[in-house]
ChimeraX commands (.cxc) that place a marker at each C-alpha (Angstrom):
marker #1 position 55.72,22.60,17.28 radius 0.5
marker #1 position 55.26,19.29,15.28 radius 0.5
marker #1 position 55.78,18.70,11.81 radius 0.5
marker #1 position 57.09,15.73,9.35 radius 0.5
marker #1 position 58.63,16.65,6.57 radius 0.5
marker #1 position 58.83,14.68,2.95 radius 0.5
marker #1 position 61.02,14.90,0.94 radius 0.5
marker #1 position 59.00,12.86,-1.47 radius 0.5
marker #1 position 56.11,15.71,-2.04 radius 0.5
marker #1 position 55.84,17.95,-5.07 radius 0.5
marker #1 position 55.72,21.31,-4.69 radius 0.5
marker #1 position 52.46,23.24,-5.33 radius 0.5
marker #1 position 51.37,26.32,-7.35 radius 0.5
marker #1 position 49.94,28.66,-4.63 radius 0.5
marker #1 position 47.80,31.70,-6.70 radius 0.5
marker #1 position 45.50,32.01,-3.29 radius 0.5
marker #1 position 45.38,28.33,-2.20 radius 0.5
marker #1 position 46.83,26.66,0.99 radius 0.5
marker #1 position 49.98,23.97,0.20 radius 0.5
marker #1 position 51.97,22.06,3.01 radius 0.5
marker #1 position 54.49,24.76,2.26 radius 0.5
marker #1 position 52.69,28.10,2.72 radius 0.5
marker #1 position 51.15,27.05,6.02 radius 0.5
marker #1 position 51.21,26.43,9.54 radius 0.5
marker #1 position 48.33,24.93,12.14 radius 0.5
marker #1 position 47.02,26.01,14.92 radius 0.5
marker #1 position 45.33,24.11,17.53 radius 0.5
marker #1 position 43.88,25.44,20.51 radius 0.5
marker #1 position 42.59,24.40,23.77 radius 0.5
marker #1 position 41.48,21.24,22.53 radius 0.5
marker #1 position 40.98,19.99,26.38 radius 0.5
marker #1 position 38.32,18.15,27.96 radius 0.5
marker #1 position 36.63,21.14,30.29 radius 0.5
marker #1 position 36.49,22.87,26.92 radius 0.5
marker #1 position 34.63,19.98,24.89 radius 0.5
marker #1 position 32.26,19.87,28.16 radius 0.5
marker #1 position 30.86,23.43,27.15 radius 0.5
marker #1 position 30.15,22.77,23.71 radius 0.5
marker #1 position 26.47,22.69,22.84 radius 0.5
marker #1 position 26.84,24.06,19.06 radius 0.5
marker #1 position 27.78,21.14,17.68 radius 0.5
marker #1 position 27.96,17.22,18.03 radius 0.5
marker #1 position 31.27,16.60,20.59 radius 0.5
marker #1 position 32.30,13.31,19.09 radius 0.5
marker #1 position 32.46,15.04,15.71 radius 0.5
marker #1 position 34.38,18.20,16.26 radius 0.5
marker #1 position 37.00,15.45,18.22 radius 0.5
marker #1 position 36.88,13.39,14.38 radius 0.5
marker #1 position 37.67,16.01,12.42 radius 0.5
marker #1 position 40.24,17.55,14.63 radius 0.5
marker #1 position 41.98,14.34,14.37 radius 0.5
marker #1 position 41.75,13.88,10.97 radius 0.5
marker #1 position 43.61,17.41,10.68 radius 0.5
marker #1 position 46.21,16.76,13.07 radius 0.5
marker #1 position 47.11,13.35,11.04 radius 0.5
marker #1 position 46.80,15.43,7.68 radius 0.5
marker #1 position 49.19,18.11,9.28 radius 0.5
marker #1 position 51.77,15.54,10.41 radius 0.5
marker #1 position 51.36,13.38,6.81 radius 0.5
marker #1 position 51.89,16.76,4.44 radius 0.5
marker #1 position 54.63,18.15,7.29 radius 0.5
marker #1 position 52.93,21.36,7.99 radius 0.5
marker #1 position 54.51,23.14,11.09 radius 0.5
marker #1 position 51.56,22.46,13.94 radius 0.5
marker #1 position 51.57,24.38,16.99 radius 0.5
marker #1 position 49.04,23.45,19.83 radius 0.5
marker #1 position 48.26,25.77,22.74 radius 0.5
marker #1 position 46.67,25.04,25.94 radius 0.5
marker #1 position 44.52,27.07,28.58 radius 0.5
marker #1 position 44.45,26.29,32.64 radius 0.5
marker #1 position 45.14,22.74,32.03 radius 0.5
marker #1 position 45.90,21.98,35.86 radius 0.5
marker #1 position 43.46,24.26,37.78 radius 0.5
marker #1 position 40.66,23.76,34.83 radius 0.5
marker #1 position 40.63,22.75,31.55 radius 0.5
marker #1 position 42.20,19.57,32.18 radius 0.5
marker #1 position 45.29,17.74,29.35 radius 0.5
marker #1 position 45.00,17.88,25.58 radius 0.5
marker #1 position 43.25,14.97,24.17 radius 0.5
marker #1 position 44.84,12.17,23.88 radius 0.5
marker #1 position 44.12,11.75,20.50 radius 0.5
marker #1 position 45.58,14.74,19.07 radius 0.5
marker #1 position 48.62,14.28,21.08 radius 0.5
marker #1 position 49.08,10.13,19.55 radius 0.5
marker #1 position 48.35,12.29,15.79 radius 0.5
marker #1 position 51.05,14.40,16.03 radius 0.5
marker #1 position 53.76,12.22,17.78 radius 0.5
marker #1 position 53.27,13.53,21.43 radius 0.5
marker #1 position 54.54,17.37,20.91 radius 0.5
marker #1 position 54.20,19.62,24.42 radius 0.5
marker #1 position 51.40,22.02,23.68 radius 0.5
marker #1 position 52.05,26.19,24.75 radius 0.5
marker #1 position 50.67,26.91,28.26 radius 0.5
marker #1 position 48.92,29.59,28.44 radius 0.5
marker #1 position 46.41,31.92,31.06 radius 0.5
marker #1 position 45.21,34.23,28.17 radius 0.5
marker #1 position 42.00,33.60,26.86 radius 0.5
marker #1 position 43.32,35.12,23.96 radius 0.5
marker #1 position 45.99,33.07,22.29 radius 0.5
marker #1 position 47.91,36.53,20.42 radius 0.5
marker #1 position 48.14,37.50,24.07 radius 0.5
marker #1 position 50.47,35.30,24.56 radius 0.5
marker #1 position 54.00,35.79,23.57 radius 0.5
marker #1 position 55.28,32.51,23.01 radius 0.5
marker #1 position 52.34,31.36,20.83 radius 0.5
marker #1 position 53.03,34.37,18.89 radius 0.5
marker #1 position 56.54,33.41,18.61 radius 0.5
marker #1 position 55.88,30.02,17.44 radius 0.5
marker #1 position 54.59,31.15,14.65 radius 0.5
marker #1 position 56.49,33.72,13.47 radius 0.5
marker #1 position 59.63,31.12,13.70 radius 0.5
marker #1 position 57.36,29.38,11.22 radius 0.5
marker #1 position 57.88,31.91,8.87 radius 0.5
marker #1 position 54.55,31.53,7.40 radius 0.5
marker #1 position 51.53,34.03,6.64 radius 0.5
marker #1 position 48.80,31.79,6.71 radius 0.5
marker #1 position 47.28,30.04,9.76 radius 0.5
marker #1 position 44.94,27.49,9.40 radius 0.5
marker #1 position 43.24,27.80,12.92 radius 0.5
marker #1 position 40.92,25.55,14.90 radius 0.5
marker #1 position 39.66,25.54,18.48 radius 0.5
marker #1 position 37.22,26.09,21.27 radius 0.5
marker #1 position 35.27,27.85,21.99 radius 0.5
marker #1 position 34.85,29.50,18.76 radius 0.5
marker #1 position 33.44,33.02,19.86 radius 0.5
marker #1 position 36.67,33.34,22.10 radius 0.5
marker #1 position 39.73,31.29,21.84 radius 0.5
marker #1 position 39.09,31.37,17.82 radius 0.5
marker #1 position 37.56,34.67,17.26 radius 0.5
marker #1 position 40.13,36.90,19.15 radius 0.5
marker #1 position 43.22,35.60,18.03 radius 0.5
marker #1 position 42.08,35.49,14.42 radius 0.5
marker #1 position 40.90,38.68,14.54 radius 0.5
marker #1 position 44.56,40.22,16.33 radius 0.5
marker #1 position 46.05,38.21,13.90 radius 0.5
marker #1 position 44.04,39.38,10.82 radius 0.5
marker #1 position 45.33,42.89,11.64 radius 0.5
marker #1 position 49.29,41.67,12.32 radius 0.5
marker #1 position 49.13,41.19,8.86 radius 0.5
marker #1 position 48.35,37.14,8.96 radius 0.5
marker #1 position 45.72,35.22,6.80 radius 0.5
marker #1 position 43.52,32.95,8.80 radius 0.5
marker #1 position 41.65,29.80,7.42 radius 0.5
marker #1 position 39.42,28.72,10.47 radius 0.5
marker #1 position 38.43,25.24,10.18 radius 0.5
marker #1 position 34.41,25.75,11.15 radius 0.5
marker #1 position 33.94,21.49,11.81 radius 0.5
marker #1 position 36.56,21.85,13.98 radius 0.5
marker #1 position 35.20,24.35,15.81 radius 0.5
marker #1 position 32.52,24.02,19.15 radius 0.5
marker #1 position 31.16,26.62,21.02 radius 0.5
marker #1 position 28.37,26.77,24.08 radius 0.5
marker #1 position 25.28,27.50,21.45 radius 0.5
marker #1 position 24.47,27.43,17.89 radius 0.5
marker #1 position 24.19,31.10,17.94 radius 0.5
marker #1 position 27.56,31.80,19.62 radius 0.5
marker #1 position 28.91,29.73,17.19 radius 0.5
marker #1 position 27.54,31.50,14.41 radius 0.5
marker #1 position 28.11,34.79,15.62 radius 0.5
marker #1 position 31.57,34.03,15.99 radius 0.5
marker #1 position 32.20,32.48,12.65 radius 0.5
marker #1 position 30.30,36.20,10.92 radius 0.5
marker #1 position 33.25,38.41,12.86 radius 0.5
marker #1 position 35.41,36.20,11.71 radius 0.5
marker #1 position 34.32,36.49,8.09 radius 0.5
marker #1 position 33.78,39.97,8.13 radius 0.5
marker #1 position 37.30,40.83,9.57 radius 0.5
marker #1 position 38.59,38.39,6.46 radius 0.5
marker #1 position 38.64,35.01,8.15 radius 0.5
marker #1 position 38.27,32.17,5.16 radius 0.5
marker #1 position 35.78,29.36,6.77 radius 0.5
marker #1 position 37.48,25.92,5.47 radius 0.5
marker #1 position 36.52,22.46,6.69 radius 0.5
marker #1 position 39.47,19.86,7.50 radius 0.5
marker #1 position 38.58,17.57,4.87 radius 0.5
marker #1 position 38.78,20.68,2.26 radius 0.5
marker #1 position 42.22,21.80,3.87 radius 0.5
marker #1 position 43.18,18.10,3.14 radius 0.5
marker #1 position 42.82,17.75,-0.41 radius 0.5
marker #1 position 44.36,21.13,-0.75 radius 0.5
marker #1 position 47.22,19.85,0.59 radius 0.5
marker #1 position 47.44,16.79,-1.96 radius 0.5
marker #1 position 45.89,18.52,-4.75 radius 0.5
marker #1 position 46.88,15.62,-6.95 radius 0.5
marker #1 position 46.33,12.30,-7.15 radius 0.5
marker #1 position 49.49,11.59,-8.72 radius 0.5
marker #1 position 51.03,12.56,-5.81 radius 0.5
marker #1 position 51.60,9.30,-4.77 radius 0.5
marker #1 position 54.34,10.15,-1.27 radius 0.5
marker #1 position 51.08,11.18,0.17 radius 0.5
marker #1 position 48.20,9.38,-1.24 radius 0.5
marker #1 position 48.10,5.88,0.75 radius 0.5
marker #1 position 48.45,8.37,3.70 radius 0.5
marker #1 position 45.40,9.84,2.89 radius 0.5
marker #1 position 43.27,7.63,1.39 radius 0.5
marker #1 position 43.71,5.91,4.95 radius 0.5
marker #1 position 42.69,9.23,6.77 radius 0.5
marker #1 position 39.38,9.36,4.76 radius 0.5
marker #1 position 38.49,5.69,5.25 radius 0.5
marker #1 position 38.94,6.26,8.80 radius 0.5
marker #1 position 37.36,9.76,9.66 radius 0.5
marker #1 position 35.38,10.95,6.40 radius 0.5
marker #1 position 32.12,8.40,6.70 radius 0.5
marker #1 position 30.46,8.10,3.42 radius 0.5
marker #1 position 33.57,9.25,1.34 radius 0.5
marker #1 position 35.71,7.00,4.02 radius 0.5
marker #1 position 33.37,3.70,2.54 radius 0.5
marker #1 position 33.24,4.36,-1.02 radius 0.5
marker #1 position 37.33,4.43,-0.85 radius 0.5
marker #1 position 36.98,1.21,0.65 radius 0.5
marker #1 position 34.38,-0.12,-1.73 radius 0.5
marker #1 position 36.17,1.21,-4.76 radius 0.5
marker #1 position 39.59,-0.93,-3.51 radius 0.5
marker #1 position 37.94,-3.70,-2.86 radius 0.5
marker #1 position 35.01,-4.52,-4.78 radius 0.5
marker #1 position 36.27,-2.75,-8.10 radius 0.5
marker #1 position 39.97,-2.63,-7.58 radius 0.5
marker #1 position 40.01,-6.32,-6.05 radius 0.5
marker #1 position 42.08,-5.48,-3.09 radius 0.5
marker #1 position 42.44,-7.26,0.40 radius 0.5
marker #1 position 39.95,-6.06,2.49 radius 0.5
marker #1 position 41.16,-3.82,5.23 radius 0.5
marker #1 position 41.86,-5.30,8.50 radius 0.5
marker #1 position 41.33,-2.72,11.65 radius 0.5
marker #1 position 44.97,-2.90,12.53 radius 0.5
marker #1 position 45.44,-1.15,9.24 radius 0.5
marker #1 position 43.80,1.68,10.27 radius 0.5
marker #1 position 46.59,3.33,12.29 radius 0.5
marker #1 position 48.14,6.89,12.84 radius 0.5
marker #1 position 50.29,7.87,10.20 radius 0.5
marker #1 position 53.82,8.61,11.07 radius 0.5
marker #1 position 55.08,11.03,8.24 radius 0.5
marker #1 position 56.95,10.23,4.76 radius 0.5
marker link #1:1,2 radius 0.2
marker link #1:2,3 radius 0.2
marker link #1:3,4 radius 0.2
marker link #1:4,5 radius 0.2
marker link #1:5,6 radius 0.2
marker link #1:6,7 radius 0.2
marker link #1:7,8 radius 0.2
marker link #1:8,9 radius 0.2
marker link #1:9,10 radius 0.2
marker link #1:10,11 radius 0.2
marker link #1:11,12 radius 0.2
marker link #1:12,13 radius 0.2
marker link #1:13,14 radius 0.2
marker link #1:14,15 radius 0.2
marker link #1:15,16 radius 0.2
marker link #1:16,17 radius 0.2
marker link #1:17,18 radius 0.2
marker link #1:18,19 radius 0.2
marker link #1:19,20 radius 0.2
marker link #1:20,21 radius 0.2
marker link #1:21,22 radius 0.2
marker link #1:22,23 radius 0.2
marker link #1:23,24 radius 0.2
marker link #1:24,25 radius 0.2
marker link #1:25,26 radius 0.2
marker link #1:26,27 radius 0.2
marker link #1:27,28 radius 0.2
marker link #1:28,29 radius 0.2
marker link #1:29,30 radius 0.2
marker link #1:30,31 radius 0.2
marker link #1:31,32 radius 0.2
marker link #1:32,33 radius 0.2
marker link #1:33,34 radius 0.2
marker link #1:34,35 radius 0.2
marker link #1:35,36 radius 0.2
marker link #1:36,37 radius 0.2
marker link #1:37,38 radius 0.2
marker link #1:38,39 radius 0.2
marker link #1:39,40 radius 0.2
marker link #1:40,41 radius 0.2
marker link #1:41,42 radius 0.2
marker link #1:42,43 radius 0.2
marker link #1:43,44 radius 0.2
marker link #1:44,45 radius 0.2
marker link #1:45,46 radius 0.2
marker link #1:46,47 radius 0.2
marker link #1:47,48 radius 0.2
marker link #1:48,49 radius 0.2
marker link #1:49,50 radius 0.2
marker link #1:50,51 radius 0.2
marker link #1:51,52 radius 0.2
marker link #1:52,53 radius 0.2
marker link #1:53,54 radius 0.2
marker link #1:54,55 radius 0.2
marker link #1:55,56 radius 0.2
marker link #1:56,57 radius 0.2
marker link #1:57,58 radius 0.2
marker link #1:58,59 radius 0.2
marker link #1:59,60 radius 0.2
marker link #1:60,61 radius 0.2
marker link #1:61,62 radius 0.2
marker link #1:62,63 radius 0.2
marker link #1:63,64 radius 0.2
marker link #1:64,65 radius 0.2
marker link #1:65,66 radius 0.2
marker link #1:66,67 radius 0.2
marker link #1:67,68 radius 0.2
marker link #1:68,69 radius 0.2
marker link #1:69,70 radius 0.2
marker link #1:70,71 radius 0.2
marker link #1:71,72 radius 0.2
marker link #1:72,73 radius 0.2
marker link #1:73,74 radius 0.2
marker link #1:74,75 radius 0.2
marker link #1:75,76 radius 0.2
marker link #1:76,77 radius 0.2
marker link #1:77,78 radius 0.2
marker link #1:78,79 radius 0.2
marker link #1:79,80 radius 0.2
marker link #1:80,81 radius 0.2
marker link #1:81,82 radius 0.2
marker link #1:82,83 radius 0.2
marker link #1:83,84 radius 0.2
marker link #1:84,85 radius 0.2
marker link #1:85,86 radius 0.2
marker link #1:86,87 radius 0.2
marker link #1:87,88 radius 0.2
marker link #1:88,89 radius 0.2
marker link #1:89,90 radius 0.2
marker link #1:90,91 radius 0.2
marker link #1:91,92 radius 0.2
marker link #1:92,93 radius 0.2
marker link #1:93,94 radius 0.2
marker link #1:94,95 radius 0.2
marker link #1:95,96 radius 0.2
marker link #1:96,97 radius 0.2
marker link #1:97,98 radius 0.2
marker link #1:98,99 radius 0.2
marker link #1:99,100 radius 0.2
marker link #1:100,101 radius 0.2
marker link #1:101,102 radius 0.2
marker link #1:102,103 radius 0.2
marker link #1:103,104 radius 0.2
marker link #1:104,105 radius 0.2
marker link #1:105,106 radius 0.2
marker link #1:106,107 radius 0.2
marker link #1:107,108 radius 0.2
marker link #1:108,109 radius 0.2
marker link #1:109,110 radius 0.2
marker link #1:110,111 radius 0.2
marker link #1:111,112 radius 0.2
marker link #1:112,113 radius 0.2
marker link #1:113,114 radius 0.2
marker link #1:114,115 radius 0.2
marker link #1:115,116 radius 0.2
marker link #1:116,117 radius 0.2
marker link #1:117,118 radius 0.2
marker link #1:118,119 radius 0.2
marker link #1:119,120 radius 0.2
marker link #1:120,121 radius 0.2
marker link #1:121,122 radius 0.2
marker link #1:122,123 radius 0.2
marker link #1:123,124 radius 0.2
marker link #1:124,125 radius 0.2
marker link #1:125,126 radius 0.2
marker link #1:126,127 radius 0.2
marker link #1:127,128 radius 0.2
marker link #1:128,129 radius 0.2
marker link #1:129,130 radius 0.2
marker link #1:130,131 radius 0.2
marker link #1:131,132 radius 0.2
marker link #1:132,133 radius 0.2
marker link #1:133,134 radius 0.2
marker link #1:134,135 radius 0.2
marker link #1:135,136 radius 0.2
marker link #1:136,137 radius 0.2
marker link #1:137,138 radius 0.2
marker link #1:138,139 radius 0.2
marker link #1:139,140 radius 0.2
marker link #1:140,141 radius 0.2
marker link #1:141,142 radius 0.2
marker link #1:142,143 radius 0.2
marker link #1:143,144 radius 0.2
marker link #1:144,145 radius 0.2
marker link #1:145,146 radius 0.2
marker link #1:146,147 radius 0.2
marker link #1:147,148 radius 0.2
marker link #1:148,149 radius 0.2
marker link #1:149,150 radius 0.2
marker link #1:150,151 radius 0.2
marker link #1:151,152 radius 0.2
marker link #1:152,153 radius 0.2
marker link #1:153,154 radius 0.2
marker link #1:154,155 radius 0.2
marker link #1:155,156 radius 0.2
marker link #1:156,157 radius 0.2
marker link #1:157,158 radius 0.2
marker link #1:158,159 radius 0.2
marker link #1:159,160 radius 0.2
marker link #1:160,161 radius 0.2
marker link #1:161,162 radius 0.2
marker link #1:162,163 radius 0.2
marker link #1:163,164 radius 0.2
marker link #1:164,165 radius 0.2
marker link #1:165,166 radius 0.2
marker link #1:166,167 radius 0.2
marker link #1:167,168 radius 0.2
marker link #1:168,169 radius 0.2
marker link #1:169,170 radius 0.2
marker link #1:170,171 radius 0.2
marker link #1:171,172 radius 0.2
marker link #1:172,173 radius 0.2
marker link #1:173,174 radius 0.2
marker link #1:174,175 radius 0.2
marker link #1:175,176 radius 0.2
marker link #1:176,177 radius 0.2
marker link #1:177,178 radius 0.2
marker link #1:178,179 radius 0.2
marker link #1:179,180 radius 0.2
marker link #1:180,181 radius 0.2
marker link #1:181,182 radius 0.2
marker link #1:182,183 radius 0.2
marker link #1:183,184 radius 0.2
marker link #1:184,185 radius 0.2
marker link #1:185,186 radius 0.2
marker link #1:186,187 radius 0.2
marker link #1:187,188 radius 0.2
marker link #1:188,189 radius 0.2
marker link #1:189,190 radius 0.2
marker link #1:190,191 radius 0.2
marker link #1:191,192 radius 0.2
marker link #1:192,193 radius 0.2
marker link #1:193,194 radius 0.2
marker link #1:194,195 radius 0.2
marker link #1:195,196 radius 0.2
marker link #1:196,197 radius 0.2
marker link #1:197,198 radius 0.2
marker link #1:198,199 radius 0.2
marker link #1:199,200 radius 0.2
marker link #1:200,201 radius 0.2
marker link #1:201,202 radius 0.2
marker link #1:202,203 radius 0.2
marker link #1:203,204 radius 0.2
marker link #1:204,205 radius 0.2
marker link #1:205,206 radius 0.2
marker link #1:206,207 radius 0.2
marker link #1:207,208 radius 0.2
marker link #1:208,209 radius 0.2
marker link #1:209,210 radius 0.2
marker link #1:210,211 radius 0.2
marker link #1:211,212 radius 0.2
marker link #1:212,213 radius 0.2
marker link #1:213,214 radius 0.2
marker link #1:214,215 radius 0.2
marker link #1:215,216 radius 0.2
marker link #1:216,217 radius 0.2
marker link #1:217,218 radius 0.2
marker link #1:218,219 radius 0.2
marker link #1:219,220 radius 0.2
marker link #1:220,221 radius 0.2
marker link #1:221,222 radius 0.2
marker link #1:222,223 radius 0.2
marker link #1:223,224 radius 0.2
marker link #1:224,225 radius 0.2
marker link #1:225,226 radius 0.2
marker link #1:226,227 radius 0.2
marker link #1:227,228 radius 0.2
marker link #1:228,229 radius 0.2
marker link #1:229,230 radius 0.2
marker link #1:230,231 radius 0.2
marker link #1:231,232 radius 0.2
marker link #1:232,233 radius 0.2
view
């Protein structure tokens, strides 16, 4: 499990939304063989916004838990990416397909002590679906993140995110789950942290932060070395 806490972050009123502190992530199977299958969705995107969660997780300290599937004899090692985003943590082995099979994932997050999962992985119809579903009915709330999410068609996909729904899945994106998280601008412990998260994985919203600093704001342009992973407040 990886998290980073700060000590500098407000607390938040809850009344039904997600804060750092009512929270933990899940992250499954986010392995090569697994990104092979996906035809739902665009590969380098789901990869973007998975990232930009991780960092978001690690910046706001929310308890992260990543679980892998075969990674020797098929699915291959967690991406890299995620791994560098959330300082290297050793992800759950597992041979279920179904991650509330397994006991130790299931422990992990009950020693989280939280009641609200915000889930993302592949494929959707299976190593999403089933555990959020098991879950759903062990008494958890589940907040899949659908961009971070791939599955082998459109339709699977789809299909998948509907059972979810129905069985009282909330469908969240990780930009949304994000600016839950800060909720305030003032928040200032977080805010550089973010605002350098959005220039570097939310596109449009990512250059109008930039334009807004520099061209109305007056500050230095941003050099690429800038742009690095965030290591907690």
């Amino acid at each position: 499990m990886s998290t980073t806490a700060n000590s500098s972050r407000p607390r938040l009123s809850e009344k039904g939304l997600l804060t750092p502190d009512n929270c933990v992530v899940a992250m499954i199977d986010l392995q090569p063989q697994m990104l092979f299958g996906v035809a739902s969705h665009d590969r380098q995107t789901i990869i973007n916004s998975n990232v930009m969660l991780a960092k978001a997780a690690r910046v706001f300290g929310v308890p992260t838990i990543l679980s892998t599937v075969e990674t020797t004899s098929f699915s291959g090692n967690t991406w890299p990416q995620i791994l560098a985003a959330l300082g290297n943590p050793k992800p759950i082995e597992r041979t279920t397909m179904n991650s509330w099979d397994d006991r130790n994932v299931v422990a992990a997050i009950e020693k989280s002590g939280r009641k609200k999962i915000v889930l993302t992985g592949l494929w959707t119809e299976t190593c999403v679906a089933l555990p959020t579903i098991q879950a759903i009915h062990d008494g958890y709330e589940i907040y899949v993140v659908e961009d971070c999410c791939g599955d082998v068609s459109m339709l699977a996909h789809d299909n998948a995110m509907k059972r979810m729904i129905q069985a009282g899945a909330k469908p969240v994106t990780a930009l949304s789950v994000m600016l839950e998280w800060q909720r305030d601008w003032a928040h200032r412990g977080t805010y550089d942290a973010v605002m350098d998260i959005v220039k570097s994985h939310c596109g449009a919203y990512g250059a109008g932060v930039e334009y807004a600093y520099t061209m109305v704001h007056k500050a230095p342009a941003t050099s690429v070395a800038e742009y690095r992973v965030p290591t907690g407040h």
